[in-house]
Every structure is written in C-alpha cells, then in structure tokens.
C-alpha positions in Angstrom: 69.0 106.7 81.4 68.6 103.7 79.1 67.3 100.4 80.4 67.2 97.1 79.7 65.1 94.2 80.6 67.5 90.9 82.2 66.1 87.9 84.1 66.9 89.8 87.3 65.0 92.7 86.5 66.0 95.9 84.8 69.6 97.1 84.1 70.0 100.5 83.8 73.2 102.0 81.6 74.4 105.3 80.4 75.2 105.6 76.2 77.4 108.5 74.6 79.1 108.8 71.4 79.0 106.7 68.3 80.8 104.2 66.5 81.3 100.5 67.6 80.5 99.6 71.1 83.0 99.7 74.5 81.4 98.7 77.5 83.1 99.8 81.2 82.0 97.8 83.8 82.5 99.6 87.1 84.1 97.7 90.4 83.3 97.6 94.0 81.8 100.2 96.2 81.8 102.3 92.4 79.0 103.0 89.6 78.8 103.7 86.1 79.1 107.5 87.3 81.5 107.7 89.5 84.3 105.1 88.0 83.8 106.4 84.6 82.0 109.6 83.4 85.3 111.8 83.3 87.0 109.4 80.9 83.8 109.1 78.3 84.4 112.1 76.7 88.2 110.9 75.7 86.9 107.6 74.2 83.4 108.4 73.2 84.9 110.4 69.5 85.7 106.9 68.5 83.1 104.4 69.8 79.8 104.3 71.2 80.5 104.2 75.3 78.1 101.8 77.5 78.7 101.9 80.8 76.0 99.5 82.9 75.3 99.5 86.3 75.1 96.1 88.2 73.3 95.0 90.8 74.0 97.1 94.1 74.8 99.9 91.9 72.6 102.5 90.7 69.3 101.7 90.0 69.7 98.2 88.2 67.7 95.6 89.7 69.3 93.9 93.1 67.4 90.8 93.7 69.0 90.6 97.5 71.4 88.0 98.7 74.5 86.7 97.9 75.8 88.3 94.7 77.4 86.0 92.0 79.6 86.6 89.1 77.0 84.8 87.0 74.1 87.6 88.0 76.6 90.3 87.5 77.9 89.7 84.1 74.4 88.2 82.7 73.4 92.0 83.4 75.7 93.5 82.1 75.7 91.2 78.8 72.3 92.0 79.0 73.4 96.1 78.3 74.5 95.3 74.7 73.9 92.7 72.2 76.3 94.2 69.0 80.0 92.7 69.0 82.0 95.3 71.2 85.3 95.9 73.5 84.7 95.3 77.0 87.1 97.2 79.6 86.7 96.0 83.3 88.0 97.8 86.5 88.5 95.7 89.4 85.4 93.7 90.2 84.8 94.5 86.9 87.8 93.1 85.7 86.4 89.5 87.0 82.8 90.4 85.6 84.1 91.2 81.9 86.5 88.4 82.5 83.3 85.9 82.5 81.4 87.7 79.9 84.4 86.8 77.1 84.6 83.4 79.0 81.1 82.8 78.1 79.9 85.2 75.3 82.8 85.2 73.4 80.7 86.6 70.0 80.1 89.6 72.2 83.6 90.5 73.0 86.2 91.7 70.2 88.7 93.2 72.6 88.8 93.0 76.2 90.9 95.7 78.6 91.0 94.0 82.6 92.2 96.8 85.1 93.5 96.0 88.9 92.3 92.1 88.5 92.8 89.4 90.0 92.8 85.4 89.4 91.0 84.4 92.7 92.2 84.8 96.5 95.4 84.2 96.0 97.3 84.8 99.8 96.8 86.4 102.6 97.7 89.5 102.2 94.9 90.2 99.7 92.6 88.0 101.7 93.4 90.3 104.8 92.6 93.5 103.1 89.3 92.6 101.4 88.2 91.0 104.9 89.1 94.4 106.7 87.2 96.2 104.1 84.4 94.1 104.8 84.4 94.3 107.9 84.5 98.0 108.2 81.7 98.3 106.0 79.7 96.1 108.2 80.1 98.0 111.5 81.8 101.2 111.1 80.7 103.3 108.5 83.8 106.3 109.5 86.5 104.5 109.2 85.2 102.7 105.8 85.0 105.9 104.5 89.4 106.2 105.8 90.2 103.0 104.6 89.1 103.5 101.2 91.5 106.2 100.4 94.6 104.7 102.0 94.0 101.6 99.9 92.8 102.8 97.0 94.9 105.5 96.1 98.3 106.2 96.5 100.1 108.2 98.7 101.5 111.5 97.1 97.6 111.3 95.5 96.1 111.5 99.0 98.6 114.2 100.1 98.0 116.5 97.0 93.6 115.9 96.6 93.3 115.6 100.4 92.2 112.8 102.3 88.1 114.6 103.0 87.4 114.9 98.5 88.0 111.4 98.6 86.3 110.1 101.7 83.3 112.2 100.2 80.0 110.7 99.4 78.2 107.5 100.4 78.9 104.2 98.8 76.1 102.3 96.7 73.9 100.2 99.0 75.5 97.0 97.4 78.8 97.5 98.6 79.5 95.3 101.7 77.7 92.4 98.9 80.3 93.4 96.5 82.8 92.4 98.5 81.8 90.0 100.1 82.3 88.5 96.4 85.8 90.0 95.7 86.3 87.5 98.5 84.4 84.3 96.1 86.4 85.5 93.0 87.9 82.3 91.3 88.5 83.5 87.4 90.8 80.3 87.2 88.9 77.7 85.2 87.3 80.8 83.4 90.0 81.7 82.1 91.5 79.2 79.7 87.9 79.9 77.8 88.6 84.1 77.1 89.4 84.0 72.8 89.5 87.7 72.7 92.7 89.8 72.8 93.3 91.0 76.0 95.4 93.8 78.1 95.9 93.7 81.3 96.8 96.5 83.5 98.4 96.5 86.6 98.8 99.3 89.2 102.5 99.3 91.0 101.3 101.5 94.1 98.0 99.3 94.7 97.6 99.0 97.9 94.2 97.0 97.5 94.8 94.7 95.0 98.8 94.6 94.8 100.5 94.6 91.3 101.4 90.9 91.8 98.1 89.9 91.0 97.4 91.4 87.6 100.7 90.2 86.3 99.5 86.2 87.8 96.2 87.3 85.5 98.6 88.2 82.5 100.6 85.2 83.5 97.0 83.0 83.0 96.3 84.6 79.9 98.9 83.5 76.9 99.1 86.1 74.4 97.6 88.5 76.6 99.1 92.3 76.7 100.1 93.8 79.5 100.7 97.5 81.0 101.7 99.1 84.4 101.1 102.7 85.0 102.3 104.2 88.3 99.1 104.4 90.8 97.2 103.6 93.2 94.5 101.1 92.8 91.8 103.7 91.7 93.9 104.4 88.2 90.8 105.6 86.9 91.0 108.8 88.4 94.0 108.7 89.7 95.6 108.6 86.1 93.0 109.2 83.9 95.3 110.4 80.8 97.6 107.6 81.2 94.9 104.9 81.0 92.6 106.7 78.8 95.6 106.6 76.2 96.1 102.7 77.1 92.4 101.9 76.2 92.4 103.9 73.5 96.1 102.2 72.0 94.8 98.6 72.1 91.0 98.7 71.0 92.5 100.5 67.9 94.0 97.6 67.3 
C-alpha cells in the first residue's frame, strides 16, 4: 500500500488504474476498503483511483484525541498533489467539502454523497448521539444499529441483517462520530469554486434526504441527484452511483 508523509504522520492509500486522478474519501466507522474497493474497478478504466485512509482508519497515522476536519482533510490532501476530482461519502462528504474550500487548485470536480451542512435538528442530532453512544458501551447492539440506519429496509430483508453486522469497526470510530456531531460546513462553503454534485439518499435513515438537498441548497450552481437507498448507497446501489460519478466527472 502507498504512503505518504503529512504533519500527523503517515497516510496510507490505495492507487489503481490510470488517467487523471479521483480521490474517494471514505466516512464514518468505514475505510478505503470497505466503502470503496467494489466500485474501483467501474471508474478506474478512466482515471487513476486514490482512495486514502484517514486517521482512525486503516493504518494512517492517528495522533489520539479529538479528531478535527482540519487533520482529516490535510491527510487526505496530503494523498495527492496533481489537480483531480474528489468524491466524498458521508464524513467524507464534509472532509472533501473542506479540501475544495481550502485547496481549490487541487480540486476540478467534486461529487458529495449523504452530507450534511452542520447539526441541523434534532432528529439528526438524536441519531448520531445514539450511535455514539452505543459505540461507547455496547459493542452488540452497535453492531444492530448500523444496519437499521444505514441501509434500507427491503436491503436488510434480502442481504440479511448478520452480512451486514459482520466485522469490527476501525478503532477510530466512536472519534469519528463524535465529529459528525462538530460538523459545521456552513462558512466553508461559500469558498468551494469547483463544480459540484450532490447526492442525496431518499431511504436514509442516518443522515435523512433533507440534509443533502440544504447542502445543494448552500451550494449555487451545484448539481444534484437522488437515487433510492439507504444511507450506505455505496453498496447498497453501486451501479446507480457508479454511473452518477462517472456522468459528472466526464464533464
């Protein structure tokens, strides 16, 4: 696996294909693995794919503490240094958000999945708290919530609720949330040049549709997409948002 050297320590990242660069950056309780592997081969005939770990993730540095937006997207700037598109999935959506904000020569397109602008009402407040909470004391019933929120139902019914409660989350994953919590994209936002999709999920559970269309709202000129799914798309309908991806970096 590739590495490269940031302030924090070393950020390591996976490379396939050729051609300009897109760069995935992976969201909460995920990796570069596990959120995207299965779509690289469907975008990496037309671009060079980078997909980074960040910090409590993988094996990329984790200097401890309180994880910030600012550590996060500084590594995962630090992964390329060529012009390329930058596709974020939830965390990642407010991660890539600040790299265009700030690094807007890196960024020619930018593709944010399942965002959000910053904690925005209860409802989402409520269901990043319980998530937190669960990962904090009881590791079971983390493992249920995920798959109720994540995906949606007639997906749970036909992969079955044990796949998807397989596995153990990366050891950064109570930290990552405990930032979904801090996110605030709001003054960041007027600052993103790039053109931009945003994608909304209208069976999210986690992060409810209402959310990505206030980002779209917040982004004038911005694109924007819903595809039927829970708030895992990536897996749930890989296809669908492959073809999305694909559509607008193409220009």
């Amino acid at each position: 696996m590739p590495t490269v050297g940031h302030a924090s320590g070393t950020v390591h990242y996976h490379r396939a294909g050729s051609g300009p660069g897109l760069v995935m950056v992976h969201g909460t309780g995920g990796d570069a693995v596990s959120n995207f592997a299965h779509l690289v081969p469907g975008l990496a005939d037309i671009r060079t794919v980078i997909t980074p770990d960040y910090a409590g993730s993988g094996q990329t540095s984790d200097p401890g503490g309180d994880l910030t937006l600012d550590l996060l997207a500084g590594q995962v700037a630090a992964a390329f240094e060529e012009p390329s598109d930058l596709v974020g999935f939830s965390l990642g959506a407010a991660v890539a958000a600040k790299v265009a904000a700030e690094r807007p020569e890196l960024v020619k397109r930018l593709v944010l999945i399942a965002g959000w602008t910053h904690l925005a009402d209860s409802r989402l407040e409520l269901g990043l708290r319980t998530w937190a909470r669960l990962a904090a004391t009881d590791p079971e019933s983390f493992a249920a919530y995920g798959p109720l929120v994540g995906f949606s139902p007639a997906y749970v019914s036909t992969v079955g609720a044990a796949a998807l409660m397989a596995g153990e989350p990366p050891h950064g994953t109570l930290r990552q949330i405990e930032l979904d919590l801090r996110v605030d994209l709001r003054d960041l936002l007027p600052e993103i040049t790039a053109p931009t999709l945003v994608v909304g999920n209208t069976l999210d559970h986690l992060i409810p549709v209402e959310h990505a269309r206030a980002l779209h709202a917040a982004l004038p000129g911005s694109q924007y997409a819903e595809l039927d799914s829970g708030h895992v798309v990536l897996h749930e309908r890989p296809a669908e948002i492959t073809a999305l991806i694909r559509g607008f970096i193409a220009g």
